[in-house]
N, C-alpha and C positions, 0 to 999 in steps of 0.2 A: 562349565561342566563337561562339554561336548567337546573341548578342547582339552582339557588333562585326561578324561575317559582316552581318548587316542595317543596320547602322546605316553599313556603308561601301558598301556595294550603294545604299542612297540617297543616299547623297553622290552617289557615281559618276552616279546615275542621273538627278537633280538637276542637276550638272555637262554631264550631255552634252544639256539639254534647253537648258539657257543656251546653249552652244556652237551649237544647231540659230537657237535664234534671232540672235546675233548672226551668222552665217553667210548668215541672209537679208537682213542690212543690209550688210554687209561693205564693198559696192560706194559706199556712203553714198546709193546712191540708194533710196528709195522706191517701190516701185507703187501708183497711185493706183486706187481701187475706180473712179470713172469712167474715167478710161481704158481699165481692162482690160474694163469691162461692154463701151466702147462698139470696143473692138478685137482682141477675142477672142471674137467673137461665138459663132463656132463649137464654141468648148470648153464657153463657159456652153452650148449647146443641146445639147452631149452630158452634160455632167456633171449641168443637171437633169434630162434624160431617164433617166440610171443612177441617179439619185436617190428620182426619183418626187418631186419638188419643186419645182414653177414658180415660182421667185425671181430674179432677175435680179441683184440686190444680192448676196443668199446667196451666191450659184453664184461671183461677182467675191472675195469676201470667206475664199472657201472654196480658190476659186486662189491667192488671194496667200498664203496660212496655209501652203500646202502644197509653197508654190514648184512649181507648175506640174503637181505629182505630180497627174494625172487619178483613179486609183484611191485614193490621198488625200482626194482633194477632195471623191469622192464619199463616202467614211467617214464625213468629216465633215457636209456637208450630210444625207446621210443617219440621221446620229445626231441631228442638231439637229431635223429633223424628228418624230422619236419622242418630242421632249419636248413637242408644238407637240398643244393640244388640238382633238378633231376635235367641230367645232361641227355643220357640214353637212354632206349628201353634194349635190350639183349633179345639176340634172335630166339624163334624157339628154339629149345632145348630140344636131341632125343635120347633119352638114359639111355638106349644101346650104346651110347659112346659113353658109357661112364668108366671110370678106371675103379672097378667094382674091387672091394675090400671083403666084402661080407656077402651073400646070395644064397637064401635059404627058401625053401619052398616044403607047404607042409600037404600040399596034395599030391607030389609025384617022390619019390624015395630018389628016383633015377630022372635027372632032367639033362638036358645037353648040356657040357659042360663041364656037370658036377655041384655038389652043393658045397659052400666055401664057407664055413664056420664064422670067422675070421674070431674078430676082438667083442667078445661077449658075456654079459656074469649070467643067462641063463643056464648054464652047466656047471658053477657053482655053489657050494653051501650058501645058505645065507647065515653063515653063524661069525662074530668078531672075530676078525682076526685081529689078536692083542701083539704077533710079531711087528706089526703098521708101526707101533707108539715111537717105536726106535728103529724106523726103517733108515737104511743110509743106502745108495745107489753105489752100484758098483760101474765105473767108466768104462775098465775094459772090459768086462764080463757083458754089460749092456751093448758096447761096440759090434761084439762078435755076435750077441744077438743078432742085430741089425744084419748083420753081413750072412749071417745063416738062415733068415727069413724065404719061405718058399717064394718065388717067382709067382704072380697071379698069371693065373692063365691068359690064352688068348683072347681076346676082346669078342675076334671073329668067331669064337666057340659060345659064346654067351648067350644065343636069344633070348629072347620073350618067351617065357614057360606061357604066357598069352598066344605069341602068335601060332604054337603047336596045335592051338584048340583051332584057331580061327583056321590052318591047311587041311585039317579032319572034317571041319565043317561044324565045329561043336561051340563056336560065338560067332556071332557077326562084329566084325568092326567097325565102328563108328567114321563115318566119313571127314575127313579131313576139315576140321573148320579153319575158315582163312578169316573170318571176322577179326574187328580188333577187340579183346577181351576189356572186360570194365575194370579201371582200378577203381576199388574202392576209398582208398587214400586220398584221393581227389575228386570223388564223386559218393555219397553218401550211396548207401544200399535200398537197393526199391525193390519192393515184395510185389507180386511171388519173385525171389530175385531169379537172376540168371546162372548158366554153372559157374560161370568163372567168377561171380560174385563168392557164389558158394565154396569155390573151394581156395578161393584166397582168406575169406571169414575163419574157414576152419583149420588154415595151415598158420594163421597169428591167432589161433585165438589161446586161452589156457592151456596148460596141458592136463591139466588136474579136471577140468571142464570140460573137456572134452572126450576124453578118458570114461567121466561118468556116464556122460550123455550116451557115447558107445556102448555104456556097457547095462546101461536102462535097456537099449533098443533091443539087445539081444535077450535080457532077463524077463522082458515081455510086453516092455511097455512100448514097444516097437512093432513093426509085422514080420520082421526078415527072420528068416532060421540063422541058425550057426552058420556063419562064412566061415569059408577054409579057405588061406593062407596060399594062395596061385605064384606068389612069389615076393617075396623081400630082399630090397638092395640098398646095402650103404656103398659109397665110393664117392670119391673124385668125379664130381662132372665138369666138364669144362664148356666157358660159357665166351657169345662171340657178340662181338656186333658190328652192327652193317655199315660197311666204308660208303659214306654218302655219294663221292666222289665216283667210286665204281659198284652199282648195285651188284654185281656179279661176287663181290668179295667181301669180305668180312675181318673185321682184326678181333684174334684172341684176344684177351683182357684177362684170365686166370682159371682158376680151378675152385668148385667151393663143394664144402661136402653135405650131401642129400643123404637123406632115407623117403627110397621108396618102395609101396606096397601096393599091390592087386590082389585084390581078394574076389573070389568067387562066388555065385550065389546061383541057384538052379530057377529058370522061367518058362512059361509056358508058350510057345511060339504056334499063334493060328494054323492048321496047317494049311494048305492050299486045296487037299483033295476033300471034299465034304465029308465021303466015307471015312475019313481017316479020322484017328485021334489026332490031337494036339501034340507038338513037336517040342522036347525036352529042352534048352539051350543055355548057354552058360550067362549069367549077367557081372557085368563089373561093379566095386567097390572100389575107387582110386584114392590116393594117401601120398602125398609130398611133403618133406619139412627139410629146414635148415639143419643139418649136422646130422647126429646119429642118434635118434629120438623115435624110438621102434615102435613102442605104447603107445604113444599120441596119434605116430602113424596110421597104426591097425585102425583106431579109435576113429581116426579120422576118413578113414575107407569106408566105416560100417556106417558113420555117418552120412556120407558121399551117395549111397547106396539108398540110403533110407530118403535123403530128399530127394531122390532124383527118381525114385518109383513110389511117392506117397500115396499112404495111407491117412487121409487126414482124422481119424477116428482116431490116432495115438498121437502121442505129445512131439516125438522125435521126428514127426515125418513136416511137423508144420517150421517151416523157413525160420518165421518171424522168434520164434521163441527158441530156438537152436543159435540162431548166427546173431539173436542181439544180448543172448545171455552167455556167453563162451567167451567175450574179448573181455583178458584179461585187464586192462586201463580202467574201460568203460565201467566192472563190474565192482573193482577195487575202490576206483576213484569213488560212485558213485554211495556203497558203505561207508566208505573212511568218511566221508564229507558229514556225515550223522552225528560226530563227535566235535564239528566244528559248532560254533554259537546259532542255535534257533532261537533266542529270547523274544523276539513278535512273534513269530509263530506260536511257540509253547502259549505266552501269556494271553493269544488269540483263543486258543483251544480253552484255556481255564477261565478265561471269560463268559465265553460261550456255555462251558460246564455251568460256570456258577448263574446264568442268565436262564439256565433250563431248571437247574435247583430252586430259582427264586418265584418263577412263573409255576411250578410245579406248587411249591408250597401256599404262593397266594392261590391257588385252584384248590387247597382244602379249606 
């Protein structure tokens, strides 16, 4: 019995993975990996950010496999990753070298620089545009775009809308840590965790989950007021690592695109003189993701903010319940698996039921 029970269970199981795949052809059309890299821009720049996988092909190759399933896609690129050997780690980064795209900031109108719009649908309707159905690209019309594109400004005109606070006197800076940060990829997360636990948790985790969680903390179920928007940058960062042979030097290796965000929040700084009040000062919210992923970003600052000055009387500020409910894999996998066979379990439970029924009624 124990032998055909198995041996038809993978038929069946065999059967319905054939079924998944002609189902994705069905239509007899195809999706072409360049296509969808070069017109789903937005899905690749979520699903490598839940991935923790900057791949542009991957991320294309991972949608088409999954027909579209986002927490799919990331399963998948996320497990292909873990077979992928880890050769280097890249030096740190500092976004002032980024080849900024986009830099928008909602607490100064006027920042050095300039505020740079770039490539964005917040300044559009959000109503169908039914002209899409039968869009066709124009080659030269799109050429001459390209070629009439403003020049981005100077790199050297870009500061930190940050460091203008810190030359006023109105944040302090946080002192340069030279420790080596935890990967969590190779080291499980231990509570209360550390930042750089933290803020690797929240730049792979959902973006849907994340999003909410931000948006609990500000609705009240958090302590922090409204943060205001110190600065946001999508761009080109370029990333290096260290020539073993000569510590002094570094080889580029490429460019990949970030969003990042500083968000703001007002704190109360002891002051030194007794007589005096308390000294007003700016606190940071920080936000980093793969590609151009503005909302997760945000979400992920406010998040940033709230573990890193908790309250532990609200749900947002405690580690354990933010960074183990937010990864996408974990949370997906962990549901889904609910629909695979419980039969011990279940017929444990109705044992049990019917065991408390039968002692129940011999007690009358």
């Amino acid at each position: 019995m124990g032998y055909v029970a198995v041996k038809g269970g993978t038929e069946a199981i065999e059967a319905s993975i054939q079924l998944l795949h002609e189902r994705r052809v069905a239509s007899a059309l195809v999706a072409d990996i360049q296509v969808i890299k070069a017109s789903m821009r937005q899905m690749i720049n979520q699903i490598m950010s839940e991935a923790s996988l900057y791949d542009r092909d991957l991320a294309a190759l991972a949608i088409k496999q999954s027909e579209g399933n986002m927490e799919e896609a990331v399963f998948l690129l996320r497990a292909h990753r873990s077979t992928l050997p880890r050769l280097y780690y890249s030096n740190t980064v500092d976004t002032r070298q980024m080849f900024v795209e986009r830099r928008v900031s909602a607490s100064f109108k006027d920042i050095p620089g300039g505020q740079i719009l770039g490539a964005s649908p917040d300044f559009t309707h959000r109503l169908l545009d039914f002209s899409l159905v039968d869009e066709k690209v124009n080659p030269i019309a799109r050429e001459n775009n390209l070629m009439n594109e403003d020049t981005p400004a100077d790199l050297s005109q870009l500061p930190k809308v940050i460091d203008y606070l810190a030359s006023v006197g109105l944040y302090d800076a946080l002192p340069i840590n030279n420790t080596q940060p935890d990967d969590i990829t190779k080291k499980a997360i231990t509570f209360p965790a550390t930042r750089s636990q933290i803020l690797q948790s929240l730049t792979r985790g959902q973006t849907g989950a994340v999003t909410a969680l931000g948006y609990a903390e500000i609705r009240g179920y958090g302590f922090s007021t409204h943060p205001n928007i110190g600065e946001l940058r999508v761009g080109e960062q370029p990333i290096y690592v260290l020539n073993e042979e000569n510590p002094d030097d570094s080889y580029f290796i490429g460019d990949i695109e970030l969003t990042e965000v500083e968000s703001f929040y007002s704190s109360h700084k002891p002051s030194q003189q007794k007589e005096q009040h308390d000294e007003m000062m700016i606190e940071l919210g920080y936000g980093i993701t793969f590609g151009q992923n503005e909302t997760k970003t945000i979400a992920m600052s406010i998040l940033d903010h709230s573990l890193n000055q908790p309250d532990f009387d609200v749900p947002t500020s405690d580690d354990e319940f933010v960074l183990l409910h937010i990864d996408s894999v974990e949370s997906t996998g962990f549901i889904s698996h609910l629909k695979l066979p419980h039969y011990v379990t279940f017929q444990s439970m109705l044992d049990r039921i019917r065991q408390t029924m039968k002692e129940n009624n011999d007690a009358l």
